[in-house]
N, C-alpha and C positions, 0 to 999 in steps of 0.2 A: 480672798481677793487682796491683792498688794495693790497699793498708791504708791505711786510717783512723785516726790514734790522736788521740781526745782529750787538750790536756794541759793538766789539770784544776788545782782548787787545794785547801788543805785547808779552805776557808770553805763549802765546798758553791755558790758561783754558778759559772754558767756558765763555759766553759774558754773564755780569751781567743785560744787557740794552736792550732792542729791540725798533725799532720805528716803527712804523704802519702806514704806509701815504696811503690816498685817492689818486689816480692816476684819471685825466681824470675828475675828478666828482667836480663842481663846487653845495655848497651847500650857503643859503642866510646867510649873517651874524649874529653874534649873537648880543643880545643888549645887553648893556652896563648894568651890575648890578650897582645897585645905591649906594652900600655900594663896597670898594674895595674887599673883605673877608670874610673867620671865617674861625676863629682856630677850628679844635675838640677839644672835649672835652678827658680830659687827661686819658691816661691808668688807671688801676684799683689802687684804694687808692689816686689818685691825683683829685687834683679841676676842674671842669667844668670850664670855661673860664666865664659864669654869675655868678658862686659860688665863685670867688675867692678873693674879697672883694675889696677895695677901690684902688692897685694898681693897679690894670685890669679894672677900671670901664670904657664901655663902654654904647653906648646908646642900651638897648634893644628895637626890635621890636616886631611887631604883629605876632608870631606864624604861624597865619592863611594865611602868606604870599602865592600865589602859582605863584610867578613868573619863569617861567623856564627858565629864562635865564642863568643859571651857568651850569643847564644840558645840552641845548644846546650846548655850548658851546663844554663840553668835549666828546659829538659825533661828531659831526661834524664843526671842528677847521677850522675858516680861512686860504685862500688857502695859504699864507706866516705862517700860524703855525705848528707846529708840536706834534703829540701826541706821547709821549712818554710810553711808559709800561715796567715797571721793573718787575724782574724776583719773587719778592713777590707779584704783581697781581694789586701792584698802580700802576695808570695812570697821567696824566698832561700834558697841554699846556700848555707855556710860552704866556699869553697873551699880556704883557709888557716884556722885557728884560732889566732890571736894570743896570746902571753905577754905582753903590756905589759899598759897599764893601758886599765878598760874605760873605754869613753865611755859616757856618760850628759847627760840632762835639763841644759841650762843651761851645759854646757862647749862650749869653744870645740878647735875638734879639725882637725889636718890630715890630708886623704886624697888619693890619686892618684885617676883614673878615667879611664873608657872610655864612652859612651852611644851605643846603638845603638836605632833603633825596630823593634818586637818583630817587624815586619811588613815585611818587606825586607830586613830585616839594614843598612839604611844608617845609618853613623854620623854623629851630627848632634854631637859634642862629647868632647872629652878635655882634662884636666890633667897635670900631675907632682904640681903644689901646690894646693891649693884648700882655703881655709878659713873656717870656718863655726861661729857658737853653734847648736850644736844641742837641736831642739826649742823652738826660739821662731818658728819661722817666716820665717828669714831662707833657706830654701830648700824646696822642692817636699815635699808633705804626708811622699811617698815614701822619700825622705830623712830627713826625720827619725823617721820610723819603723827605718826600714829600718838605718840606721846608730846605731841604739841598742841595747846589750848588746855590740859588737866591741871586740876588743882591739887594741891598737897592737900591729904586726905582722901584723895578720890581715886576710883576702881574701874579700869578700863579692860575691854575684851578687844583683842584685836583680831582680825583676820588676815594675814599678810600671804597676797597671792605669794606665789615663787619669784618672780619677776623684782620683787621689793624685797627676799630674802635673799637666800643662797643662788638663785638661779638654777642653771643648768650643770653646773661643778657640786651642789650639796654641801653639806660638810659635814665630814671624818664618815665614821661608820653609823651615827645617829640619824642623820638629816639628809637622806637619799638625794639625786636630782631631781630639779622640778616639782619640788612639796610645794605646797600650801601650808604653812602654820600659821595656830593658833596660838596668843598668847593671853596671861590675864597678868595686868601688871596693876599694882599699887603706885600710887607717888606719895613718896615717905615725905621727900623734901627738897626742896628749891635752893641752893645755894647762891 
């Protein structure tokens, strides 16, 4: 049985957050992705996190990855996490909860990642280092939601409908039209 909780504000509008918790239902853990992350790749006119050149350089992997463990995850969250869904249609666990400093609106911030499409489990993208002003648009809507309120130290699952990724164009030959991905990102550091 899933709950519903509104999380409301003291202004009386609309609650911009809702969280969705499993009642009762104990599901098996998920494993541990081997990479902390992946950034999506950036709204339209901005660089892919591989395309971005030697300040981003992370290690690329094999594509043909089909580990699901980042999907698992964001169905079925360990019984201490919580999946969270905002009212634009992302989702996220806190799989780590960070003690550094938080990010926010306008900082420039480094994170690890991992990115799998939600639908095959095939991995289209990873980092060690990847870095990004967030909330200006220098990457996928998804992101900069999604990686807004973490602290440095802390491991976040994200769910990024399509609508907040690539949309209806995809990108390149990885990232079909219309995915859903999945990402699991670290935050290294808050500049």
């Amino acid at each position: 049985m899933k709950t519903i909780e509104r999380l409301g504000n003291s202004s009386g509008k609309p609650a911009a957050q809702v969280r969705i918790t499993d009642c009762g239902v104990t599901s098996p853990p998920a494993r541990a992705a081997a990479v902390p992350t992946s950034p999506p790749a950036a709204a339209a006119g901005s660089k892919r996190p591989a395309e971005s050149g030697a300040a981003n350089a992370g290690k690329k992997v094999n594509a043909g990855d089909k580990s699901p463990s980042a999907v698992e995850g964001i169905d079925n969250p360990e019984k201490n996490q919580k999946k969270i869904q905002l009212a634009s249609g992302l989702e996220y666990v806190d799989i780590k909860v960070g003690t550094g400093q938080m990010a926010s609106g306008g900082k420039k911030i480094v994170v690890g990642y991992k990115g799998v499409l939600k639908n095959g489990f095939k991995e289209f993208d990873r980092s060690a280092n990847f870095n990004f002003r967030l909330g200006v648009g220098e990457v996928i809507k998804g992101w900069d939601e999604g990686c807004k309120g973490m602290r440095e130290g802390g491991v976040r699952r994200l769910l990024v409908p399509s609508h907040l990724g690539y949309g209806r164009q995809g990108a390149g030959k990885d990232i079909p039209p219309n995915a859903d991905l999945v990402f699991e990102v670290s935050l290294k550091r808050v500049l």
